[in-house]
C-alpha positions as CSV (number, residue, x, y, z in Angstrom):
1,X,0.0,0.0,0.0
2,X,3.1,2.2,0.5
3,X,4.5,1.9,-2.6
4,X,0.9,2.4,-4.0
5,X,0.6,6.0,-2.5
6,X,4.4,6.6,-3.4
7,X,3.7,6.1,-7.0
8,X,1.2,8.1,-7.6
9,X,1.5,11.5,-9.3
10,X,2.2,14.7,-7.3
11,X,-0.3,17.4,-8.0
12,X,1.6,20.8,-8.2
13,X,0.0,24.1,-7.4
14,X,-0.6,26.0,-10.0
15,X,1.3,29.5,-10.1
16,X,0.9,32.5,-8.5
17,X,-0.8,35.0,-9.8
18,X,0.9,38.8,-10.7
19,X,-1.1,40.0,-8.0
20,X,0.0,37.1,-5.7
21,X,3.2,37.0,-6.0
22,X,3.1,41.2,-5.2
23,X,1.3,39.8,-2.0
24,X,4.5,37.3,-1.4
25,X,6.8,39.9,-2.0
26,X,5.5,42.2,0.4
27,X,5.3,38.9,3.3
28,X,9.0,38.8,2.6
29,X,9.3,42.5,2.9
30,X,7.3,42.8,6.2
31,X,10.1,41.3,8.8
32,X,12.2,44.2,7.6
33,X,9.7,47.1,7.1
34,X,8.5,46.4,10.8
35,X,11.8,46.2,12.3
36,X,12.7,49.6,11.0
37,X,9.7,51.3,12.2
38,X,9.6,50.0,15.3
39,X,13.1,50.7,16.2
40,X,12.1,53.9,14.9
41,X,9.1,54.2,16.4
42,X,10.5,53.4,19.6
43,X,13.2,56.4,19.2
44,X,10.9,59.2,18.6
45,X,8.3,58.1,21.9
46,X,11.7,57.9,24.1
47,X,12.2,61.3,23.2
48,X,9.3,62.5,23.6
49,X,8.6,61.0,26.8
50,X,11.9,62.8,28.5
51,X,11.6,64.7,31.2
52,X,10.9,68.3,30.7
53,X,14.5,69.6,31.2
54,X,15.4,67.8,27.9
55,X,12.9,69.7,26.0
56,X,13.7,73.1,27.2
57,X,15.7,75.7,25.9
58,X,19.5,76.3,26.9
59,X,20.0,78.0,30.2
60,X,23.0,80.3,31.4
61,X,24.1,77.4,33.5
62,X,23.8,74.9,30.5
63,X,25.8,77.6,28.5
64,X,28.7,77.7,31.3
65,X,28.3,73.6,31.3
66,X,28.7,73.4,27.5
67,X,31.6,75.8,27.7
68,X,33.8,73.9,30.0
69,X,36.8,71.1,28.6
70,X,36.0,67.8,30.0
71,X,39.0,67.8,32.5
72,X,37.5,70.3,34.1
73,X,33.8,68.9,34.2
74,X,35.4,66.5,36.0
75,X,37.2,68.6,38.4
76,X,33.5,69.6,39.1
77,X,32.2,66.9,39.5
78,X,34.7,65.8,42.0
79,X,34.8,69.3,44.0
80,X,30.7,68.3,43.7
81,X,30.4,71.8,42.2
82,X,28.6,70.0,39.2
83,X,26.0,67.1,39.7
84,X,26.5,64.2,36.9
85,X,22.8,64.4,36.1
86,X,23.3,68.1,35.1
87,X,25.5,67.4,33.0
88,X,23.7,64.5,31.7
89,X,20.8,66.5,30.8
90,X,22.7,69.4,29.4
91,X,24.3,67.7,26.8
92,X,21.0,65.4,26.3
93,X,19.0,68.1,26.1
94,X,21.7,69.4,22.8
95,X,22.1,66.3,21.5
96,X,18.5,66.1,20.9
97,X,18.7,69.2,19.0
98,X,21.6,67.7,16.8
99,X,20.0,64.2,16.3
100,X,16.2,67.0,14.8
101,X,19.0,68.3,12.3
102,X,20.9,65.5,11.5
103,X,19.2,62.0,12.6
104,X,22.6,61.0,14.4
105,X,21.3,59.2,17.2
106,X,19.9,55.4,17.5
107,X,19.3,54.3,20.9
108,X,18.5,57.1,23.2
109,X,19.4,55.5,26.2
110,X,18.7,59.3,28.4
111,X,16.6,57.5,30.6
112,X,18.5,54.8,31.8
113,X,21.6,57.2,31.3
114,X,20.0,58.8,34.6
115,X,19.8,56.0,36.7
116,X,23.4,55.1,35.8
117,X,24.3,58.6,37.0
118,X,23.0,57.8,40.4
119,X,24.1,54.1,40.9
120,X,26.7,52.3,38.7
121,X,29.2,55.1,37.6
122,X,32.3,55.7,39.8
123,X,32.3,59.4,40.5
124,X,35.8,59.6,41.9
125,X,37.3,58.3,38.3
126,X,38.9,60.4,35.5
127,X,35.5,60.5,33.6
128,X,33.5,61.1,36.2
129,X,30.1,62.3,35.1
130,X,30.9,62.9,31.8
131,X,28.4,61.8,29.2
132,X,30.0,59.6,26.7
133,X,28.6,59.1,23.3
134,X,28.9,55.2,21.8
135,X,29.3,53.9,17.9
136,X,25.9,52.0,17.6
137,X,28.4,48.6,17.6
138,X,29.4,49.2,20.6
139,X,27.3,46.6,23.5
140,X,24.9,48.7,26.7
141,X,23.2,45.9,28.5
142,X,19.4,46.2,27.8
143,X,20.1,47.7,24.3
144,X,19.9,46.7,20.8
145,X,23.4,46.6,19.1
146,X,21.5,45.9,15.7
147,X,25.0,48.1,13.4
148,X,21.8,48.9,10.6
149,X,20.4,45.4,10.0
150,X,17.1,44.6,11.3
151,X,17.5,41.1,11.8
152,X,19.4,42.7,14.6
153,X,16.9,44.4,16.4
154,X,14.8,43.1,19.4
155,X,17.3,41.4,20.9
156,X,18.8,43.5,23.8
157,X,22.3,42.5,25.4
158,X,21.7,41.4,28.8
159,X,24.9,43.5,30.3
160,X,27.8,45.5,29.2
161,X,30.0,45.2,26.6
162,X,33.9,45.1,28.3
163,X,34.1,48.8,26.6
164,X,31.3,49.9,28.2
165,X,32.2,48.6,31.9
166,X,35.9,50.3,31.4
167,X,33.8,54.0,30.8
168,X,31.6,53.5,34.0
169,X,34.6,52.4,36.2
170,X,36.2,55.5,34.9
171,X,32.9,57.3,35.9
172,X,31.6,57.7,32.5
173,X,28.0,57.8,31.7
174,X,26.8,55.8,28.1
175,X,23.9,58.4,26.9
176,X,23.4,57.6,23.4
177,X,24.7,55.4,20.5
178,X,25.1,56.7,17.1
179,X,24.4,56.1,13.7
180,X,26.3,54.1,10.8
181,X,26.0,52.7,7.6
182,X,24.8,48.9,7.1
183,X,27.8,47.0,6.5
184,X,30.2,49.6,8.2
185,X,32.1,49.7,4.8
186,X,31.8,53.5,4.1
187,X,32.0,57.0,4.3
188,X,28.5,57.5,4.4
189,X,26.0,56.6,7.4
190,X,22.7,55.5,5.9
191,X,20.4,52.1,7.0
192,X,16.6,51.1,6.5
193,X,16.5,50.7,10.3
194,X,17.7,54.3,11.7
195,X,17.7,56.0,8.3
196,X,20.1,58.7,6.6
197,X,22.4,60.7,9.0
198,X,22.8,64.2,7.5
199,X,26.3,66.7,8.1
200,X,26.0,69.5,10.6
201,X,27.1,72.2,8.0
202,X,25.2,71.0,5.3
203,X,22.5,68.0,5.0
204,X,23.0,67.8,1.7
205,X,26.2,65.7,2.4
206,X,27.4,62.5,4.4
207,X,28.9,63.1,8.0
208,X,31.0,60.5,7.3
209,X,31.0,56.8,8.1
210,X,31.2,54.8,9.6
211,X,31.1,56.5,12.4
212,X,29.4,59.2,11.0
213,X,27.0,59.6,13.8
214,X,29.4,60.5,15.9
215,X,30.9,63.5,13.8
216,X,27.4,64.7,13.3
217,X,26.7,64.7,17.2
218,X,30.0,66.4,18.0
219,X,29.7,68.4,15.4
220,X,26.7,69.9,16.5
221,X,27.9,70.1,20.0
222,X,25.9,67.2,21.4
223,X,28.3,66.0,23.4
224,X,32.2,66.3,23.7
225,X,33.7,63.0,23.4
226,X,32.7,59.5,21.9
227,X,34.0,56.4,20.6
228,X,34.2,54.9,17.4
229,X,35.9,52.0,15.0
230,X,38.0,52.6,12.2
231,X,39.0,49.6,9.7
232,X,39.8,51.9,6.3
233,X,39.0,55.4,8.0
234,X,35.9,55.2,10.0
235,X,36.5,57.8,12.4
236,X,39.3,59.4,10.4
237,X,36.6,60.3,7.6
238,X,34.0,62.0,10.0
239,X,36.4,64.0,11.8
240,X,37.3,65.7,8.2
241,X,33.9,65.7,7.4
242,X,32.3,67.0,9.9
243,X,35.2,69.2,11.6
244,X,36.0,67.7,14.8
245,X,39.5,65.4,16.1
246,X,39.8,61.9,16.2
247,X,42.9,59.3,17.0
248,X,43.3,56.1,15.0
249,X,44.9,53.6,17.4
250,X,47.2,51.3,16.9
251,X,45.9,47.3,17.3
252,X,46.0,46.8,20.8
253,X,46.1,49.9,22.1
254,X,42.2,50.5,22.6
255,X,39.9,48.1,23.9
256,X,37.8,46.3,21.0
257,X,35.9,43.4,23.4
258,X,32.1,44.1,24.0
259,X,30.4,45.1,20.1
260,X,28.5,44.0,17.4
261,X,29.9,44.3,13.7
262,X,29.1,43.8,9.7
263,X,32.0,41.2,9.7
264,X,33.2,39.0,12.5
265,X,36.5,37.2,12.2
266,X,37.9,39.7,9.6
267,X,41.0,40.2,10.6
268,X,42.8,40.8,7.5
269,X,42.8,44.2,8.1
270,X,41.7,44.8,11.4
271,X,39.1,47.0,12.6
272,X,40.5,49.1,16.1
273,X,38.1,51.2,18.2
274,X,39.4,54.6,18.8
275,X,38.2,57.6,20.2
276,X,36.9,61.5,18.7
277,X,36.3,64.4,20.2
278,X,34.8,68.1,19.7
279,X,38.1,69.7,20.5
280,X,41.8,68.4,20.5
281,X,41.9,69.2,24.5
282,X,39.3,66.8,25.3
283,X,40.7,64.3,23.0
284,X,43.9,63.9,24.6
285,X,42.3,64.1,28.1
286,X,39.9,61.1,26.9
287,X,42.5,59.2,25.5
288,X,45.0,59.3,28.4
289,X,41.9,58.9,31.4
290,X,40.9,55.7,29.0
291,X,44.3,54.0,29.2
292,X,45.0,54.8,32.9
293,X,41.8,52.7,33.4
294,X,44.5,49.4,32.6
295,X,42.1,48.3,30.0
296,X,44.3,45.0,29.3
297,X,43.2,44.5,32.7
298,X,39.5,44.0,31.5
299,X,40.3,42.4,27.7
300,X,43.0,40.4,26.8
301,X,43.3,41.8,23.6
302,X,45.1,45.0,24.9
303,X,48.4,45.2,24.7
304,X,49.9,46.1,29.0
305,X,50.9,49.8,28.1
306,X,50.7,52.2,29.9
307,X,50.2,56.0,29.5
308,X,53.7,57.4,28.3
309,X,54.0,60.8,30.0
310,X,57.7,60.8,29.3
311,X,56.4,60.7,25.0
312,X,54.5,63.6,25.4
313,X,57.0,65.7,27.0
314,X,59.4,64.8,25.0
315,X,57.5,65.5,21.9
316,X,56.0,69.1,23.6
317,X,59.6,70.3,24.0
318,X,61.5,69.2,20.6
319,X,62.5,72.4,19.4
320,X,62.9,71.2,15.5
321,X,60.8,68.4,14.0
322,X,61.8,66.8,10.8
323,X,57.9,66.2,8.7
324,X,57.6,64.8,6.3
325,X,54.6,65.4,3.7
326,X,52.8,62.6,1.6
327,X,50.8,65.3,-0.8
328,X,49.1,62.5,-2.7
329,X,49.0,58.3,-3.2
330,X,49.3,57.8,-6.3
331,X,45.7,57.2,-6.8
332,X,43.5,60.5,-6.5
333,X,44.8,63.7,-6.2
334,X,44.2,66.0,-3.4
335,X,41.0,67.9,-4.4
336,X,42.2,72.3,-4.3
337,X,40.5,72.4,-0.7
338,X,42.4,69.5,0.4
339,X,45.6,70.6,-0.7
340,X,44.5,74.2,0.7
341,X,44.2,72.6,4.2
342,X,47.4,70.9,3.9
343,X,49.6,74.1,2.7
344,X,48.4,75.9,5.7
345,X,49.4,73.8,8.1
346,X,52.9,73.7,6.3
347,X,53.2,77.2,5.9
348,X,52.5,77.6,9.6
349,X,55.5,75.1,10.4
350,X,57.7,76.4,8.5
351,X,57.1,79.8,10.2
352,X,58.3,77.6,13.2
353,X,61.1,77.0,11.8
354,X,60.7,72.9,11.1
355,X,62.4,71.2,8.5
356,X,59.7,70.1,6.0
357,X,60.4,67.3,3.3
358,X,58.2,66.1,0.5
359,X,58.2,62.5,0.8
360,X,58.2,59.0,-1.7
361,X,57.1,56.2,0.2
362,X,56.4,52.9,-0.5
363,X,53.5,53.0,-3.5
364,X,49.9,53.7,-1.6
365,X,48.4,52.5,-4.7
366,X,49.9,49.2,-3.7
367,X,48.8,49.2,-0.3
368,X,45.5,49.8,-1.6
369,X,45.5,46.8,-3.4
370,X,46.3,44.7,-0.7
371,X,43.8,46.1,1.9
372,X,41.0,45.7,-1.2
373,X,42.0,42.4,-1.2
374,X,42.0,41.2,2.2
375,X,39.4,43.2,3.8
376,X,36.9,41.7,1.6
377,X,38.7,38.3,0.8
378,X,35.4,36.3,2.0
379,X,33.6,37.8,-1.5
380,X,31.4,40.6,0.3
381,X,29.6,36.8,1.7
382,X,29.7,38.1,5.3
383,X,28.5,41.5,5.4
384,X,25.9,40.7,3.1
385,X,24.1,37.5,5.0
386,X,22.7,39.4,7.8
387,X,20.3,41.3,5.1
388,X,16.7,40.2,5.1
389,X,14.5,40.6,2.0
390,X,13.9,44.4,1.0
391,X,16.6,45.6,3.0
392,X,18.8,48.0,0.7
393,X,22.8,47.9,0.8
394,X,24.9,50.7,1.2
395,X,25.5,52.5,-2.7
396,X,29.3,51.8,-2.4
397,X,29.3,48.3,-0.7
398,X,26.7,47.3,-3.1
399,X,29.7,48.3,-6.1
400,X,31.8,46.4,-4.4
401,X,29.5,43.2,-4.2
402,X,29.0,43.6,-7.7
403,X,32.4,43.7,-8.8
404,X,33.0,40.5,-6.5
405,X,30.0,38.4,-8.1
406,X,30.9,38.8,-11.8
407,X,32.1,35.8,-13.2
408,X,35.6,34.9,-13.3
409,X,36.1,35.1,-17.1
410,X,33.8,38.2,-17.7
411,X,35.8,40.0,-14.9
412,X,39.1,38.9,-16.9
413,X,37.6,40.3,-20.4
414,X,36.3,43.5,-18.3
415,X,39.7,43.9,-16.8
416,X,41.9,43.2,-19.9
417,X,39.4,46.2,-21.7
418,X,40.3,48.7,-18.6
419,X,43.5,48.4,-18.7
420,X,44.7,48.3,-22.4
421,X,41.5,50.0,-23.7
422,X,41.0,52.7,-21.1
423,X,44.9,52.5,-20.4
424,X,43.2,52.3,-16.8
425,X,46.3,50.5,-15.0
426,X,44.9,51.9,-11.3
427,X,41.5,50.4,-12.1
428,X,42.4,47.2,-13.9
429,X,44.6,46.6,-10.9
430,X,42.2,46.7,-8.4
431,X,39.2,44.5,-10.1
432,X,42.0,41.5,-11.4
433,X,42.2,40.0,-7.8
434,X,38.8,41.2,-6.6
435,X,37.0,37.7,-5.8
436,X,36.6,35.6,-3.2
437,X,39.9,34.0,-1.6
438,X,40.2,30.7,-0.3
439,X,43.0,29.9,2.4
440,X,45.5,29.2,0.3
441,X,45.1,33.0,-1.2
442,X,44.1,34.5,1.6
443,X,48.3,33.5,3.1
444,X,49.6,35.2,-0.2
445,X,48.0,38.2,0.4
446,X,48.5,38.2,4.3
447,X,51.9,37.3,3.6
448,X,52.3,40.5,0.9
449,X,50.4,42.4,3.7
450,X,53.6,41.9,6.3
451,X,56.3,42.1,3.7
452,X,54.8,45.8,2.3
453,X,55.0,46.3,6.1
454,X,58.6,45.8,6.5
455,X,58.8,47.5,3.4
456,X,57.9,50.7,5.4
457,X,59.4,50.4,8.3
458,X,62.6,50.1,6.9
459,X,62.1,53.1,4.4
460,X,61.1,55.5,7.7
461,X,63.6,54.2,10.0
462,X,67.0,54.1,7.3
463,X,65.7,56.4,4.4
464,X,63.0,59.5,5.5
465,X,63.9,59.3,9.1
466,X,61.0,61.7,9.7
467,X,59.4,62.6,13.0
468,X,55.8,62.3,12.0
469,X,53.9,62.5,8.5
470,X,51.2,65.3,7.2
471,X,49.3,63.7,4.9
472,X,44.6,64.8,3.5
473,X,42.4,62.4,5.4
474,X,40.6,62.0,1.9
475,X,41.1,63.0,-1.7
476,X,37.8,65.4,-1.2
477,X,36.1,66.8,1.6
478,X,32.5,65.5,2.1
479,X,30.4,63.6,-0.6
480,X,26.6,64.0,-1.3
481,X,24.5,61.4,0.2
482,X,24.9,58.7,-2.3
483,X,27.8,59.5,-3.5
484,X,29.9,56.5,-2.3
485,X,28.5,54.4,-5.3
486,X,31.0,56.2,-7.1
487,X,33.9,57.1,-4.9
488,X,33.6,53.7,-3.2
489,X,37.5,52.9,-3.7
490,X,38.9,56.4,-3.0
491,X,39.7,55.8,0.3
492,X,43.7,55.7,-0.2
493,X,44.5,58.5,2.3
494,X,43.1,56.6,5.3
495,X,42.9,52.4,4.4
496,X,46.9,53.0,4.2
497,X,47.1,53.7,7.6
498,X,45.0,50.8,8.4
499,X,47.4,48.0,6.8
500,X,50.3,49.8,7.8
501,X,48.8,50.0,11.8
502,X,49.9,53.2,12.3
503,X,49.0,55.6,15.3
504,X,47.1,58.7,12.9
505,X,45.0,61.7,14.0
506,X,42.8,64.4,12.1
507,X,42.6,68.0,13.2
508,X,40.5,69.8,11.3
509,X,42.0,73.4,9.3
510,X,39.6,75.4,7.8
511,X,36.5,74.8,5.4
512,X,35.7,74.7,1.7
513,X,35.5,77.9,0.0
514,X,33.8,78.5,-3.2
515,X,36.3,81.0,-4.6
516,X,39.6,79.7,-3.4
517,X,39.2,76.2,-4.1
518,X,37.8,75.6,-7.7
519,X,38.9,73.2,-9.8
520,X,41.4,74.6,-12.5
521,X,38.7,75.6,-15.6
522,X,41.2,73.1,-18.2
523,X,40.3,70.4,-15.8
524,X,38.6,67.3,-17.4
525,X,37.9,64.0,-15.4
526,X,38.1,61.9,-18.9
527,X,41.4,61.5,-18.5
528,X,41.4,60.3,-14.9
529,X,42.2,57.0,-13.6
530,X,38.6,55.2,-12.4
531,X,39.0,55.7,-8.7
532,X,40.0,59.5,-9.5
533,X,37.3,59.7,-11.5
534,X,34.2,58.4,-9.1
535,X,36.2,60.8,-6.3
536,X,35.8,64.2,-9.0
537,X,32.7,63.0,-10.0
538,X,30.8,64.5,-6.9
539,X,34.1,68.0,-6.3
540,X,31.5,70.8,-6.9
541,X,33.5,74.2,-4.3
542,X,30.2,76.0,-4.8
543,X,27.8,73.2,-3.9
544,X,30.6,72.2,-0.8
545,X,31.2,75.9,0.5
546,X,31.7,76.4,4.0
547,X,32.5,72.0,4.1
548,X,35.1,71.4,6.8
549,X,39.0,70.6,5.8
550,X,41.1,68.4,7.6
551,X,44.7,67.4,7.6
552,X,46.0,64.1,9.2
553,X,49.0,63.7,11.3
554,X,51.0,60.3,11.1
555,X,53.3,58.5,13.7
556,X,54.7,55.1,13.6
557,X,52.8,52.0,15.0
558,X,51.9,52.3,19.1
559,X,52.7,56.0,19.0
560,X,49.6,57.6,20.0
561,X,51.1,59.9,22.8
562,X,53.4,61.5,20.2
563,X,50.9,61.9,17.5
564,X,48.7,63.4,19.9
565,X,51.9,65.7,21.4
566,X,52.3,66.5,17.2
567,X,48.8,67.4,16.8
568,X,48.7,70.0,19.9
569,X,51.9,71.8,18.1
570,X,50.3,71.9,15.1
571,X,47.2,73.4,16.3
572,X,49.3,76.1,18.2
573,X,51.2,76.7,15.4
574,X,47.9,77.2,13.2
575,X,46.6,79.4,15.9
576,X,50.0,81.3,16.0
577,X,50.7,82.1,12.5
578,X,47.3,81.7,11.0
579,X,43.8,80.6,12.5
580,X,42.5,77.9,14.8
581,X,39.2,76.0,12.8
582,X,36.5,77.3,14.9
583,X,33.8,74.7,15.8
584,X,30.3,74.6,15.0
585,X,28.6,77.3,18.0
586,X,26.3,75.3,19.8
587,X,22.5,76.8,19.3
């Protein structure tokens, strides 16, 4: 009787219907669509349901608050001149203004930031009662960590991330995390779940990205310090965006234990959290209060160093530094504003009398080609299985996953027409290797990775023998919303940096001006290489005018004191012998 039923026919349903499958689509769509509204959702009633104090307008005392460095909020705090919860609602109460302009914020976590203020912060530490702005990666217990995917959300983490216990032992108090793009691979800040993140001086264009919620939010004056991640320039890119400081860390410098990411187990070119800062005073404080915490203490993958005061006084009193000057990689030329930023800070060394040298390093273009490689050496497979149906990619990952899936041989005929078609050698080099790797690649390139490594050492140690580096943070100040689909790859500047591991920082110089900073009128983007060319595509002075303009200073690997000792001369010497960047006046 078994075989009997086995052998008779299967009757198939017939097909859906246009209208049907339309009905399917939108069933596949729904998981998504009610994720993002009611994460959303969820965001706009916590704000609205703070207390009054939040909603009010700036008071003198709020004024004096917002004024003060964060070393000496503390001070207050200790001297229990200041209350943590004033503090905690004065910078709430602004950083609700800045996420209305810019959508920067995605958990508002005010409300439990008050309880924290009262109960689980140690008020004797180096932070004490300072609010402390978090990358939306980073892990609060009783929070979503969902870094722009929906699949993400609803599932709050029971307790702290190890970063987040290090900030309340050192008296810190977590107040709101900040937005990103889905797949934290660009310079943009968009997602279906939190939506677009807009910059300060202009919502026409990104704040940045990754961590581009964070240079909104500082930006604006919502708070004074935060923490983000950085794996090609992800909080080097929104402090020259949106004009505020930041400090790339070396691997192991920083904790990294307690967060949520687009890509666990990439460590080809590995991501480091770091922190940024409204002004280059708080940024040092912050980043020397974090370490005397003994974060290796707390996660193992923290290298036992501690805060070298010796560095920094050594570095403060050098009467002549050697620098030398990286004006472009090889790739993309530094857009007229760029360079602009970059002269003035020379100019105002040189009137200190420092030795400045023009510099030929190892090829960038070359390092650029390695990081490409590894960073994405899984085929784009990892930062992409998260997405549920409907859920939109970022514009420039979404180039990149495209590139990755053509097929082999069509890839090989595309990149053969690039390069002796086009005469494209800069593009054509960077699609021939672009697919997925298996182990036995994935050595090669990790072992080209360390020998272009050694490669630099050498040449700074025996051949520039340079105190630090001045190099643009980016080819361009900040691209339209979107505009990553195009300038995707142009990320030279920064991703170096990243494969290298070295310490880096951004100050920012002075903003885009219309007049001063117009491309030459014989210039033509035809003739540009295809990285160049999606980087120019979106250079408009006019359109970018009053943009901020950063510069970044370089150190070798582990040498954050110095490069922050470097970038408090520079500053002083901008100050000195031309202007100070003035920050955005809180409203």
């Amino acid at each position: 009787m078994g075989r009997e039923a086995a052998s008779q026919p299967i009757e198939l349903l017939p097909p859906p219907s246009s209208s049907a499958r339309h009905i399917l689509n939108l069933l596949y769509l729904i998981p998504a669509l009610n994720a993002s509204q009611r994460k959303q959702l969820e965001r706009a009633t916590t704000i609205a349901n703070l207390p009054a104090p939040y909603h009010a307008s700036l008071s003198d005392g709020d004024r004096d608050t917002l004024s003060k460095p964060v070393e000496e909020l503390v001070q207050d705090v200790h001297k229990q001149i200041l209350k943590p919860i004033d503090i905690l609602r004065t910078y709430g109460k602004v950083a609700i203004k800045a996420h209305a302009k810019t959508n920067c914020l995605t958990e508002v976590m005010l409300p439990a930031a008050e309880r924290w203020a009262n109960s689980e912060v140690n008020l004797n530490g180096p932070l004490a009662g300072i609010p402390i702005s978090l990358k939306d990666t980073i892990a609060v217990g009783g929070f979503d960590v969902s870094v722009g995917y929906s699949c993400n959300t609803g599932k709050p983490y029971a307790q702290d991330g190890i970063m987040v216990k290090i900030l309340k032992d050192a008296g810190a108090i977590p107040y709101v995390k900040t937005n990103i793009p889905v797949t934290l691979l660009s310079f943009e800040s968009t997602n279906d779940v939190w939506g677009r993140c807009t910059n300060p001086h202009n919502s026409k264009y990104s704040p940045g990205g990754s961590t581009g919620g964070e240079g909104a939010l500082l930006a604006f004056g919502g708070g004074r310090i935060g923490i983000g991640s950085d794996v090609a320039g992800s909080v080097r890119a929104p402090a020259h965006f949106s004009g505020i400081y930041s400090l790339r860390c070396s691997t192991g410098r920083w904790p990294k234990m307690g967060m949520n990411t687009s890509m666990p187990g990439q460590e080809g070119i590995p991501s480091v959290f770091s922190p940024m800062a409204r002004t280059l005073p708080d940024l040092v404080y912050f980043s020397q209060s974090m370490i005397s915490m003994k974060p290796w203490e707390y996660d193992h993958s923290v290298h036992p160093i501690a805060w070298r005061s010796a560095v920094t006084q050594e570095t403060k009193e050098k009467v002549k530094f050697k620098i030398g000057v990286m004006r472009r990689d090889g790739v993309v030329e530094p857009s007229p504003a760029c360079a602009r930023a970059l002269e003035l800070v020379i100019s105002a060394l040189r009137s200190e009398d420092h030795e400045i040298v023009d510099l030929d390093p190892p090829s960038p273009y070359e390092a650029l080609v390695i990081a490409s490689n590894l960073l994405n050496s899984d085929g784009c497979r990892t930062f992409r299985s998260p997405f549920r149906t409907g859920e939109r990619n970022d514009s420039g990952a979404a180039r990149m996953t495209f590139y990755m899936n053509l097929p082999r041989p069509v890839k090989y005929l595309y990149y053969l027409w690039v390069k002796y078609v086009r005469k494209d050698a800069i593009w054509a080099g960077l699609l021939v290797s672009f697919h997925e790797k298996s182990a036995f690649e994935q050595w090669k390139w990790v072992a080209k990775r360390e020998a272009y490594k050694a490669r630099w050492h050498s040449w700074w140690q025996n051949e520039a023998k340079i105190d630090f580096m001045l190099t643009p943070p980016n080819a361009t100040p900040a691209v339209p919303h979107d505009g990553m689909k195009d300038a995707v790859s142009s990320c030279g500047y920064t991703f170096l940096f990243n494969l290298l591991d070295y310490s880096c920082g951004i100050i920012p110089v002075t903003h885009v001006d219309k007049a001063s900073d117009q491309l030459p009128s014989d210039f033509q983007t035809r003739s540009l290489n295809g990285v160049a060319k999606g980087a120019y595509k979106h250079y408009d002075a006019a359109a970018m005018h009053g943009l901020p303009v950063a510069v970044q200073v370089v150190g070798q690997r582990l040498q954050e004191e110095k490069v922050l000792a470097v970038m408090e001369r520079v500053e002083a010497a901008l100050e000195k012998h031309s202007s100070k960047y003035q920050v955005l006046e809180i409203v």
